[in-house]
Short mmCIF file of the C-alpha atoms (twelve columns), coordinates in Angstrom:
data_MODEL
# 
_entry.id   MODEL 
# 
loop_
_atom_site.group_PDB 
_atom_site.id 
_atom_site.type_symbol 
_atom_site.label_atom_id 
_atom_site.label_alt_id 
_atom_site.label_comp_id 
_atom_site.label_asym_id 
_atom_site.label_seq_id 
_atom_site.Cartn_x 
_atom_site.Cartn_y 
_atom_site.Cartn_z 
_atom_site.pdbx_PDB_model_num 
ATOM 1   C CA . UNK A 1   -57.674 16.156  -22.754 1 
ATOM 2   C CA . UNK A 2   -60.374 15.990  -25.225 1 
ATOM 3   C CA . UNK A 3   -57.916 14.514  -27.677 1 
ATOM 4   C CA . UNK A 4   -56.942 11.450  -25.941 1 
ATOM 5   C CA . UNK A 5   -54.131 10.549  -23.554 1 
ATOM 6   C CA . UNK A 6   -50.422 11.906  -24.325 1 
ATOM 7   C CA . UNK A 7   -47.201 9.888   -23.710 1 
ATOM 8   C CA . UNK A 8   -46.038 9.754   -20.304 1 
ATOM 9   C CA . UNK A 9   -42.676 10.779  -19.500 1 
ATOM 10  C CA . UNK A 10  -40.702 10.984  -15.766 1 
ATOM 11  C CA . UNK A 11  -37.459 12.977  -14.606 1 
ATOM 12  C CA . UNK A 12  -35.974 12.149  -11.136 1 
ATOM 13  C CA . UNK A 13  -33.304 14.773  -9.339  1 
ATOM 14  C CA . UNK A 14  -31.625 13.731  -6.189  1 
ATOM 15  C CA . UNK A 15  -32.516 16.488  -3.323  1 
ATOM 16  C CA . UNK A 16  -30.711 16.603  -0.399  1 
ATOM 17  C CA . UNK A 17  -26.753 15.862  0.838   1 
ATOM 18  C CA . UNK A 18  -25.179 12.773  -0.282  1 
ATOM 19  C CA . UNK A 19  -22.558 10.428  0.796   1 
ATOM 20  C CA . UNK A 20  -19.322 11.867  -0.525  1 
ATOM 21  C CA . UNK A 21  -17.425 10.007  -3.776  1 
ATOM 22  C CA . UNK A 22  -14.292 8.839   -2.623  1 
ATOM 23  C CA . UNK A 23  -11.048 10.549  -2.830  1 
ATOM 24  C CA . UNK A 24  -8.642  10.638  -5.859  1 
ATOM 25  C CA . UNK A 25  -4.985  10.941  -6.743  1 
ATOM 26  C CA . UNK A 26  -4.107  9.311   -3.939  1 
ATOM 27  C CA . UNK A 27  -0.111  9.257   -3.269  1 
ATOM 28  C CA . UNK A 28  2.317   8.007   -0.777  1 
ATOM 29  C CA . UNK A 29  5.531   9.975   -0.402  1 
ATOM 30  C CA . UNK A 30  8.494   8.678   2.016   1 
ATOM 31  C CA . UNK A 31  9.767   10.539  4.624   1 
ATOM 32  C CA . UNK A 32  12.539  9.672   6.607   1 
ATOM 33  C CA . UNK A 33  11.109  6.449   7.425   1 
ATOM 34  C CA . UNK A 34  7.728   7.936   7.397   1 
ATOM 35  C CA . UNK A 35  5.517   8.745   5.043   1 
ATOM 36  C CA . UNK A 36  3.748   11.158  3.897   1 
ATOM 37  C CA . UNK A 37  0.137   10.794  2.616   1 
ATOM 38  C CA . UNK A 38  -1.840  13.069  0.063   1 
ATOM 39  C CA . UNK A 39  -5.075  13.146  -1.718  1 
ATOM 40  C CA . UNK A 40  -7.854  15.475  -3.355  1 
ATOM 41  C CA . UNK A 41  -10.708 15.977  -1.655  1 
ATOM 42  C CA . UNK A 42  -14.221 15.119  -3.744  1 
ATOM 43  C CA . UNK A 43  -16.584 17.474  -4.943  1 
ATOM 44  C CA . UNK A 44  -19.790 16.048  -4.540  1 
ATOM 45  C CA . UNK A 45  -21.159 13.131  -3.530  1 
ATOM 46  C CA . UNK A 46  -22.633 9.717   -4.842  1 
ATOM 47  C CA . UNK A 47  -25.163 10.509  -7.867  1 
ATOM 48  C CA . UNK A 48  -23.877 13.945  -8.982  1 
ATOM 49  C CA . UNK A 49  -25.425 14.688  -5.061  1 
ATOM 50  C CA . UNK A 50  -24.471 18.104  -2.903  1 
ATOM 51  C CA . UNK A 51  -22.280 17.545  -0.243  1 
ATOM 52  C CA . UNK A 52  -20.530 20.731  1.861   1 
ATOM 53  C CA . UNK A 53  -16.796 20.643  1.411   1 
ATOM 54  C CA . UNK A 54  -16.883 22.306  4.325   1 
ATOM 55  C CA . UNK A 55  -17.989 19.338  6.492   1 
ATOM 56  C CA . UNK A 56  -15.221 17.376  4.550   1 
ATOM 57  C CA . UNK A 57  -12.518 15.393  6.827   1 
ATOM 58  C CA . UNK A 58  -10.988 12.163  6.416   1 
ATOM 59  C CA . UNK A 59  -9.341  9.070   8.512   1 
ATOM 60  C CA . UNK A 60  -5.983  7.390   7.459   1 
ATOM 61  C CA . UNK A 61  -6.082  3.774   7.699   1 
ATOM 62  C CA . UNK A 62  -2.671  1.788   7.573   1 
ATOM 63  C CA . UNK A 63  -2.156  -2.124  6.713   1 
ATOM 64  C CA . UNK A 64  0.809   -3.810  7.311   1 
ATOM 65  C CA . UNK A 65  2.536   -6.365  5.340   1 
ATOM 66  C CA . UNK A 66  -0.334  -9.272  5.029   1 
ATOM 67  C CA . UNK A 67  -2.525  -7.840  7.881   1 
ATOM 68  C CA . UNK A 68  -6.326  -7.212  6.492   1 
ATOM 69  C CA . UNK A 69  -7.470  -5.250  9.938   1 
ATOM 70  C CA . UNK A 70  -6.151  -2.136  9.477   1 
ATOM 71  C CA . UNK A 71  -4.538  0.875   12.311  1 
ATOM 72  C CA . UNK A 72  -6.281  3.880   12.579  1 
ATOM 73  C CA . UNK A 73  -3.300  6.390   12.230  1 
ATOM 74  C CA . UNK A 74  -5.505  9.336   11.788  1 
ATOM 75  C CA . UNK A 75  -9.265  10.535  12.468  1 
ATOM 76  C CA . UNK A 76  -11.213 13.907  11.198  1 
ATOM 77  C CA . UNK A 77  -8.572  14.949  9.124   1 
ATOM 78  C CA . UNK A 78  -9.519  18.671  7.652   1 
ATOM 79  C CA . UNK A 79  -6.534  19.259  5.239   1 
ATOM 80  C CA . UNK A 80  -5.849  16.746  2.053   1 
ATOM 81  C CA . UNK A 81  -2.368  15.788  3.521   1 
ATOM 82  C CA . UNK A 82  -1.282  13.954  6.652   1 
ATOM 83  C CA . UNK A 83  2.016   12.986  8.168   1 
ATOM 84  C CA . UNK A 84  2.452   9.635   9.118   1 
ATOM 85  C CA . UNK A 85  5.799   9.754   11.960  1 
ATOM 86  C CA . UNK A 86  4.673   6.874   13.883  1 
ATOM 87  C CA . UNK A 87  6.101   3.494   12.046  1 
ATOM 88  C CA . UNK A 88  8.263   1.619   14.630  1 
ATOM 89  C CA . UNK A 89  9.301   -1.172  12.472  1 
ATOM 90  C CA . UNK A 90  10.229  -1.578  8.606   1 
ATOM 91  C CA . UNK A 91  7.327   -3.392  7.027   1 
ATOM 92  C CA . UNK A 92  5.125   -3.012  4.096   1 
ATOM 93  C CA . UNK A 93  2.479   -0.579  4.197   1 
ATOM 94  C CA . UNK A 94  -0.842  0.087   2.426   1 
ATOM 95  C CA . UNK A 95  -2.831  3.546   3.567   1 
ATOM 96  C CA . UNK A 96  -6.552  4.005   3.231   1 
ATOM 97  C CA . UNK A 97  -8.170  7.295   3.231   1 
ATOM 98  C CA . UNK A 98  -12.019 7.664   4.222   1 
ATOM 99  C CA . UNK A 99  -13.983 10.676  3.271   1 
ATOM 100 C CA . UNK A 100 -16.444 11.717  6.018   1 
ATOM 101 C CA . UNK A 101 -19.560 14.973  6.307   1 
ATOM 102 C CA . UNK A 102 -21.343 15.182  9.331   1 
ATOM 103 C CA . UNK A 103 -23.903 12.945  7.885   1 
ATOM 104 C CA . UNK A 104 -22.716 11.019  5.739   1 
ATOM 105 C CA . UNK A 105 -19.216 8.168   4.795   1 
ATOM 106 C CA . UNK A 106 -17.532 7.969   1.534   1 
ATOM 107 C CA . UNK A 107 -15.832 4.763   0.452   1 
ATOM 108 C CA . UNK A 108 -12.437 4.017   1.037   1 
ATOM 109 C CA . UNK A 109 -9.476  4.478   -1.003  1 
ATOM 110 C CA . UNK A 110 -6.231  2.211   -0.917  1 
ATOM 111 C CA . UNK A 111 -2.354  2.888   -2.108  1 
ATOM 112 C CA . UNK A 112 -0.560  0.589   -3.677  1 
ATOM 113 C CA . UNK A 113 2.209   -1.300  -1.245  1 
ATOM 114 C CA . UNK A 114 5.583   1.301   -0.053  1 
ATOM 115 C CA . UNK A 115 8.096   -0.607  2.340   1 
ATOM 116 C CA . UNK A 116 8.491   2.141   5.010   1 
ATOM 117 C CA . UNK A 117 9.990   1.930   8.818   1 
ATOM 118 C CA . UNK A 118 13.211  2.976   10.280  1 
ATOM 119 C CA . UNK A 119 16.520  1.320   8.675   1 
ATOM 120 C CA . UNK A 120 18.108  -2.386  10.269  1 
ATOM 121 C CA . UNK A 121 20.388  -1.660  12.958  1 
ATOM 122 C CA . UNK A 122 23.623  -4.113  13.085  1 
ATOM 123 C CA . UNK A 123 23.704  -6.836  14.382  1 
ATOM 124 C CA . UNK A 124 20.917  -7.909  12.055  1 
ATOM 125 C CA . UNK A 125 19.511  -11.344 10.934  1 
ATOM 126 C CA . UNK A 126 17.416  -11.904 8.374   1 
ATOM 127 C CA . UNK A 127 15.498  -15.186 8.708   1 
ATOM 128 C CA . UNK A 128 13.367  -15.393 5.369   1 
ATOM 129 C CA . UNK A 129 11.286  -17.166 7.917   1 
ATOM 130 C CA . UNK A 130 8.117   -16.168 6.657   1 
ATOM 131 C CA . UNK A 131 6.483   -14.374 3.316   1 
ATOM 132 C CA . UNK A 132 6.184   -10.895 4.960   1 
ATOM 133 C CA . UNK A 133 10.023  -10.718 5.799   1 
ATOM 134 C CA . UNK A 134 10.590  -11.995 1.818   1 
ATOM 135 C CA . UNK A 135 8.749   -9.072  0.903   1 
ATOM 136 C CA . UNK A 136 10.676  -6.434  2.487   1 
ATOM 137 C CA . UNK A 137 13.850  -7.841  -0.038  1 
ATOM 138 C CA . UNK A 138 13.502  -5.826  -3.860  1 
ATOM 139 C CA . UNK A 139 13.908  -8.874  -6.215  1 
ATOM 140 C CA . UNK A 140 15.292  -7.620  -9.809  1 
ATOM 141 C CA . UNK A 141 14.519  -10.058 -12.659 1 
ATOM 142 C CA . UNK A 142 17.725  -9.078  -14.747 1 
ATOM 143 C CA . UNK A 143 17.646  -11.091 -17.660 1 
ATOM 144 C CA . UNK A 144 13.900  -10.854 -18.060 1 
ATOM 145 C CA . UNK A 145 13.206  -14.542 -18.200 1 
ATOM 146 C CA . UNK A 146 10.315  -14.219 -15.437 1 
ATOM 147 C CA . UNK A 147 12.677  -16.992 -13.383 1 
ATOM 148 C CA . UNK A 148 14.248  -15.735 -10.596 1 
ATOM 149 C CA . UNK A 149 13.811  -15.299 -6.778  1 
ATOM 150 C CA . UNK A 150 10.405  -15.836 -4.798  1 
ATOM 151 C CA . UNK A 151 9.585   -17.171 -1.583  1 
ATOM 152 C CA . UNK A 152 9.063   -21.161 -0.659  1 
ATOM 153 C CA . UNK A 153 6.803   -22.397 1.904   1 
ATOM 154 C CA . UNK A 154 9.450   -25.360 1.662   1 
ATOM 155 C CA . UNK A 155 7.145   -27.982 0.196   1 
ATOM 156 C CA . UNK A 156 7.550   -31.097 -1.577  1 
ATOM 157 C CA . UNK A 157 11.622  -31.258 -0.545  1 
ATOM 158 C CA . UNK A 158 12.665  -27.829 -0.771  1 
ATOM 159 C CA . UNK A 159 13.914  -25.562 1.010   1 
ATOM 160 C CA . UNK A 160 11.400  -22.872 3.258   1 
ATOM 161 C CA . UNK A 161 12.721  -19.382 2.750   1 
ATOM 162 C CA . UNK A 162 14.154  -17.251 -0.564  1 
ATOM 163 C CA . UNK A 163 14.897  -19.744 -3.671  1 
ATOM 164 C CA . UNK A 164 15.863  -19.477 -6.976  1 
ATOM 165 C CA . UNK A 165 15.312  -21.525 -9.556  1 
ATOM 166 C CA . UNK A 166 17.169  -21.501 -13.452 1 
ATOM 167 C CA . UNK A 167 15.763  -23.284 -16.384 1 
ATOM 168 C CA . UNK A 168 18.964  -24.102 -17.815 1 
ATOM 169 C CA . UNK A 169 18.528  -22.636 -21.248 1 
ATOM 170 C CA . UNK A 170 20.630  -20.135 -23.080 1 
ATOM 171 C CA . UNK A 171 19.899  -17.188 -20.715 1 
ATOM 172 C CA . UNK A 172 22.573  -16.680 -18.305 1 
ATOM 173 C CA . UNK A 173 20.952  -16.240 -14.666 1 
ATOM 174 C CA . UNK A 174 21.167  -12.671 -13.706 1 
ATOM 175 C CA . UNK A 175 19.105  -12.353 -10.736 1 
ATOM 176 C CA . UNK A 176 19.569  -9.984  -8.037  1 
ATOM 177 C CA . UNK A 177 17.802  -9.719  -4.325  1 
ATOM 178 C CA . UNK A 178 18.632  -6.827  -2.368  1 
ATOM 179 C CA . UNK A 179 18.507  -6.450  1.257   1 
ATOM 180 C CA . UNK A 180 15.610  -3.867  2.718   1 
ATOM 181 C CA . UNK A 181 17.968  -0.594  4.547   1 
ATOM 182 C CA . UNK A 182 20.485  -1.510  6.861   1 
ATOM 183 C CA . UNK A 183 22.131  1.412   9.128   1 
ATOM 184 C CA . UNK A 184 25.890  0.872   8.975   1 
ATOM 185 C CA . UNK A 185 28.996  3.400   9.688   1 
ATOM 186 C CA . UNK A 186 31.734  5.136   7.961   1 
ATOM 187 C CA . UNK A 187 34.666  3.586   8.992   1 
ATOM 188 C CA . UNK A 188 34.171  0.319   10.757  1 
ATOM 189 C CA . UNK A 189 33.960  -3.333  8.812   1 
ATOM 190 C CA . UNK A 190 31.122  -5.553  8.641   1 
ATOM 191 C CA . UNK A 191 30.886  -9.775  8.313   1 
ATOM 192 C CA . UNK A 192 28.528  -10.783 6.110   1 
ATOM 193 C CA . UNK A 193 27.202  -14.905 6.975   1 
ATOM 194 C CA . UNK A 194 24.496  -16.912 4.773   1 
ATOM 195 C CA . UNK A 195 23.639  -19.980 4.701   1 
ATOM 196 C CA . UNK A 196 22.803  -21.908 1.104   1 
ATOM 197 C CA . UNK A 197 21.652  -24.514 -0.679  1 
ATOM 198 C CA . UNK A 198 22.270  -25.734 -4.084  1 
# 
């Protein structure tokens, strides 16, 4: 104006739908030797954007054990739970949820590791021939002195499978590694066989 120039100033708004924020609380449940797989659904998108909750669905992704392509279990979810009854096998499982509109894909979202499948039927062997069949074992670190069982890849003279190792101090080893489930019977006897190394 006559007086001069003012200072400038600038406001930005995004206008339109957005890509949906990812879902949260994402838990894993077992069930039977399924799972069962819940989240909440977002509430707008990326920004502070509008997105219709009504367009909302979701797929369920599933890794197992130390697989990075995952299996689509599930696609265009509507609810914010999903029943997973197809695992075949006992393994360790991550799930992945993926928020979807009809324009527009949300990030995924990843649980933490649950070993899941159908129990060991007897006769079973357990190999420790690999990392991924280590992992389906619970290791308990019972004296807390951060020694205890973990898998070798058998270099440099030992042995390839479970090991543990003891420091020889003060601590009596108290180190436990329990077997994933096995499906035995009331009434009948069963013969345990392992083979060690010291």
């Amino acid at each position: 104006n006559d007086m001069g120039r003012g200072d400038r100033n600038r406001t930005g708004i995004y206008v339109g739908k957005g890509d949906p924020m990812p879902v949260t609380d994402l838990t894993v449940q077992r069930n039977g030797s399924g799972a069962t797989i819940s989240w909440t659904a977002p509430t707008e998108g990326k920004t502070a954007s509008y997105i219709d909750i009504d367009e909302l669905n979701y797929d369920v992704l599933r890794y197992r054990d130390s697989n990075t392509e995952p299996e689509t279990v599930a696609t265009a979810v509507k609810e914010t739970t999903f029943e997973d009854k197809s695992i075949e096998t006992m393994g360790k499982y991550i799930y992945a949820v993926i928020p979807h509109t009809a324009n527009a894909t949300g990030q995924a979202v990843k649980t933490e590791a649950f070993i899941l499948g159908p129990a060991y039927t007897i006769p079973a062997t357990f190999g420790f021939n690999s990392l991924d069949e280590f992992n389906l074992w619970t290791v308990i670190d019972a004296n807390g002195n951060y020694t205890t069982w973990q898998w070798s890849e058998g270099y440099y003279g030992s042995i390839r499978g479970a090991q543990c190792r003891y420091n020889y101090d003060e601590i009596i080893a108290a180190d436990w590694l329990i077997s994933p489930r096995v499906k035995m019977e009331a009434g009948k006897h069963y013969k345990m066989t392992f083979d060690a190394l010291s």
